[in-house]
N, C-alpha and C positions, 0 to 999 in steps of 0.2 A: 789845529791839533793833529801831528802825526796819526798815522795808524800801522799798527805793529804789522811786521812782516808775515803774511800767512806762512806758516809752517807744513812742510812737506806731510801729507797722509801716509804710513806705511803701507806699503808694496800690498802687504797681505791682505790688509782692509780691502784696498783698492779692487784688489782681485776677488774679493768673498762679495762684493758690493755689484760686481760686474756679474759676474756667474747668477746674484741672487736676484731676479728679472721683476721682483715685488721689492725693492731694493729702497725704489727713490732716487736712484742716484745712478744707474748703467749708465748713461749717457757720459755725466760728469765724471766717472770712475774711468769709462771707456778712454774718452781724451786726458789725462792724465796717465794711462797705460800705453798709450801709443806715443805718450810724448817724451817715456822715459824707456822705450822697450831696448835701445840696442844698448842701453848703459847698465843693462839691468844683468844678475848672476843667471846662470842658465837656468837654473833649476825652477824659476819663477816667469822666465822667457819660457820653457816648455809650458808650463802652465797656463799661461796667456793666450801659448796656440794654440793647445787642448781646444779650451775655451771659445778661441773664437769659431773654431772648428762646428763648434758645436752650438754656435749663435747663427745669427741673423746673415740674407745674402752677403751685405756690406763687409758683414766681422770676417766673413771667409773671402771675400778678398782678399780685404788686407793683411789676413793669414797666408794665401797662396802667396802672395809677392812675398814676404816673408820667408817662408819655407824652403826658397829658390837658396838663399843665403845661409838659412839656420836648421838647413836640415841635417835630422839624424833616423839613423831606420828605426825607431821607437815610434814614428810617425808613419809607417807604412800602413798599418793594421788599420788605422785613425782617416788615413787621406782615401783609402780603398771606400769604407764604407760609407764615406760623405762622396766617392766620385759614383759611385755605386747608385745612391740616394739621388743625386742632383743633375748628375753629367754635367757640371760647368768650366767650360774651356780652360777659366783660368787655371782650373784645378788640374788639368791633365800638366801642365808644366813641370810639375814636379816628378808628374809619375813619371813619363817621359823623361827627363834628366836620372832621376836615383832609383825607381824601380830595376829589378831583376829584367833583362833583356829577354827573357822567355815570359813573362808577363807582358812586354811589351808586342813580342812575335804575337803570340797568344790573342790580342785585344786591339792587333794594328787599326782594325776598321773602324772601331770606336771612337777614336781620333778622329774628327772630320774637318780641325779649322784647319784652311790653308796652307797655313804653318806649321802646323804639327810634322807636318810629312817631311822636312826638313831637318826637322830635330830628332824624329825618327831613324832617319837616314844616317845622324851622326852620330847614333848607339849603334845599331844594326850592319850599317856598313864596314862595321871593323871586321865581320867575319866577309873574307873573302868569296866565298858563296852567295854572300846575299846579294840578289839582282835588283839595282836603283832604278826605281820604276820616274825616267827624264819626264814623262809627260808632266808629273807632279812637280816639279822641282824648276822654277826661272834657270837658264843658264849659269848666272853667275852664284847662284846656289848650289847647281851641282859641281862647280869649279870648287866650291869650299866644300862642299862634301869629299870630291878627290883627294884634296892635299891635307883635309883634317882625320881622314883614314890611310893615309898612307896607298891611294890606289894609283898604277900607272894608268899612262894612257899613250897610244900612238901618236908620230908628230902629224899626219893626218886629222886628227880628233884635236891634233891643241890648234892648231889651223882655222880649223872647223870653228874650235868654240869662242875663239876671241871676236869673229865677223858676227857669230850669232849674239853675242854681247850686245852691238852693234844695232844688229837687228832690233834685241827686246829695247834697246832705250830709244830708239825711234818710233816702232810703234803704241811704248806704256809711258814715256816719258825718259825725260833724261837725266840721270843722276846727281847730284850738288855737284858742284865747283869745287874742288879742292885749292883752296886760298892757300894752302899752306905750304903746297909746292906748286905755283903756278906759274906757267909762262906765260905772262903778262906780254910778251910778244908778239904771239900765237891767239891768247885771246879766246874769247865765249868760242867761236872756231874751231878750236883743234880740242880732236876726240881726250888726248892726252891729258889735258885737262881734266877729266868729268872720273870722279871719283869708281866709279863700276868700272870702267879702263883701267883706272891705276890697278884695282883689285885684284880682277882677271889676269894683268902680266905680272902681280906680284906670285898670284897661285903658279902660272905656269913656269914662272922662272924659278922657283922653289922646287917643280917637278920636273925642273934640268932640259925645260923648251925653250931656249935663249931665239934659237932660231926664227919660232912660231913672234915673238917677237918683233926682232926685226922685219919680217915680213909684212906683218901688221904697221910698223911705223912707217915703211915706204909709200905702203896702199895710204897711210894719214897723211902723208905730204901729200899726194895727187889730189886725195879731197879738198886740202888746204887750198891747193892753187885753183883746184875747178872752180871753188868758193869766191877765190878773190878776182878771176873774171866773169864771176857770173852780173847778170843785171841787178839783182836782191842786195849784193856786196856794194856795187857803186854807187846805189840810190842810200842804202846806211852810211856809208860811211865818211858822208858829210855833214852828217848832226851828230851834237852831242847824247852820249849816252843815257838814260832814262827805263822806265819800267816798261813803256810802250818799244823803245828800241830794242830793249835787250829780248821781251820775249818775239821779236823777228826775229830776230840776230839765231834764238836756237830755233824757230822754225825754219830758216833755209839751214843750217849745220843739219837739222835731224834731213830734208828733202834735198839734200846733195849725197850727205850721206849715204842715204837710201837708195839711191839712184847710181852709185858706187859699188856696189855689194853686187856679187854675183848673185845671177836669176836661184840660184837653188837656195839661196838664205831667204827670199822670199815667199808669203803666203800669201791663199787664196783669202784671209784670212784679215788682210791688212788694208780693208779698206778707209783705215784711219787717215793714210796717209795721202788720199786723193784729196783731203781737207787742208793740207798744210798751203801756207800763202795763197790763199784763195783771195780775189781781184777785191774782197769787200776789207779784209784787212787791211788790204795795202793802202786800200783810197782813203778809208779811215786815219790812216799813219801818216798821209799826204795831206789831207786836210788839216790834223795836229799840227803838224810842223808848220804850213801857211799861214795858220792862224797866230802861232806863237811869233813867224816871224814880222807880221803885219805890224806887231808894240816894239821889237826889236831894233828894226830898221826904218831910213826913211824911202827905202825900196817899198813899194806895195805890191803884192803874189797877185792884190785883187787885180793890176792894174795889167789887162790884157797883155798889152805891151810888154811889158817885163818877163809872162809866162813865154810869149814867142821867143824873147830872146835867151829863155832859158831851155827853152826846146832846142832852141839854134845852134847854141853850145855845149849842151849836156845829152848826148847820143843815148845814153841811160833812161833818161828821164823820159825822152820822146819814144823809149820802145815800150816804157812802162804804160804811157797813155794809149800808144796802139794796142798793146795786148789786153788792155781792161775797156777799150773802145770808149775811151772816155774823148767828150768832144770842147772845144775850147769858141765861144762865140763872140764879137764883139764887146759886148759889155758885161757878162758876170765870167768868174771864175767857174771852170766846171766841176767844183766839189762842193 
């Protein structure tokens, strides 16, 4: 036997049933109200964010994310004395975006997530007076602060900030891959690729630096080539691609990189990068591949023999075992 369609509760039940916390029902009222909130009239969407405003950690969550979208200054008086009450991160988002810019001068310090000082920066830096404190700010953050306030910069300074791009994605990581305009060419390799590059020359070409540019593209071919004589380059580039390949692949990109960059973009600071291709990865990467091709072929890696003659003929491979002092004896493989 069928069973008839539950029928929809009205909005208002819903809502008197949330707000009433002896109810029985907040839970099941609560998802039911989140699940119909962006279809809903405003007047019963303010209500909801009252509400959750006024509920439990969770409720004001999912009210702050909210807010970012459905705000109106009827909400200021409401967000002030819950940011007041709790000081929760999420909650500054909004003040930060719609608050009065002399509430925000007024309260800078109160802000303390990392982020804040970013978003700060893109209320506050529209008055020309205000000084952008870079220490706070990744490079390629203060590149979108420049060109989302309208501020110049000298071709020294757009020079300047594209290597330092450079710089932070070597020593914090390197940016996704931009699939979308890629030259598959060029490859995990080339800086152009990696999405915090594209950004950076997109800011600076917007603030009329074409030249900063091309200067930066020339210094990216020289890396490209140092790259593809380096020893790292010759020993990849006869296996196929993989998770293990590809994260070498931007450990030498980030350690040629690095070693490209004039001495003043570097810091005492950077000893991340004394770690990059260090002799255990490599042997690690050299074993992977022996082993896979040991099922492949009916060449054996284990077979002395064949490693001499792959020494014999691959000047790469034989500089790789001297600089990691790896030794090869009669009868086992040295990995």
């Amino acid at each position: 036997m069928y069973k008839p369609l539950k029928r929809n509760t009205p909005i208002a039940t819903l809502i008197k049933n949330f707000i009433n916390k002896k109810s029985g029902k907040v839970a099941e009222s609560r998802n039911e109200i989140q699940r119909r909130f962006d279809h809903l009239d405003w007047k019963d969407q303010k209500k909801i964010l009252m509400a959750s405003l006024d509920s439990c950690m969770s409720d004001r969550s999912w009210a702050y994310k909210k807010l970012l979208r459905y705000w109106d200054k009827s909400f200021e008086a409401k967000v002030k004395e819950v940011w007041d009450k709790y000081h929760e991160p999420m909650c500054s988002w909004s003040i930060i975006r719609y608050f009065p810019v002399s509430y925000i001068k007024d309260n800078v310090e109160s802000f303390t997530s990392k982020r804040d000082y970013y978003f700060i920066c893109l209320r506050l830096a529209e008055d020309p007076n205000y000084v952008i404190d870079r220490k706070k700010l990744r490079t390629i953050d203060y590149l979108s602060v420049l060109f989302h306030t309208g501020r110049t910069i000298s071709k020294e300074e757009a020079d300047n900030l594209l290597f330092e791009v450079v710089h932070d994605m070597c020593v914090s990581g390197l940016s996704l891959l931009d699939f979308e305009d890629f030259d598959y060419d060029k490859g995990v390799f080339y800086l152009n690729n990696y999405r915090s590059i594209k950004l950076a020359k997109y800011y600076l070409n917007k603030m009329g630096h074409l030249e900063a540019e091309q200067s930066f593209d020339d210094w990216n071919e020289g890396v490209l080539q140092y790259i593809h004589l380096s020893p790292e380059y010759q020993a990849l580039s006869k296996y196929n691609d993989d998770h293990i390949i590809d994260d070498l692949k931007t450990k030498t990109l980030k350690k040629y990189a690095y070693l490209a960059l004039d001495q003043k973009y570097k810091l005492p600071t950077d000893t991340i990068m004394n770690e990059l291709l260090a002799s255990e990865d490599w042997k690690h990467y050299l074993s992977h591949e022996i082993a896979t091709s040991r099922m492949d072929t009916d060449n054996h890696p284990s077979d002395p023999q064949y490693l001499k003659e792959l020494i014999h003929t691959n000047p790469a491979f034989k500089n790789l075992m001297d600089t990691f002092n790896l030794e090869m004896d009669s009868e086992v493989t040295p990995f």
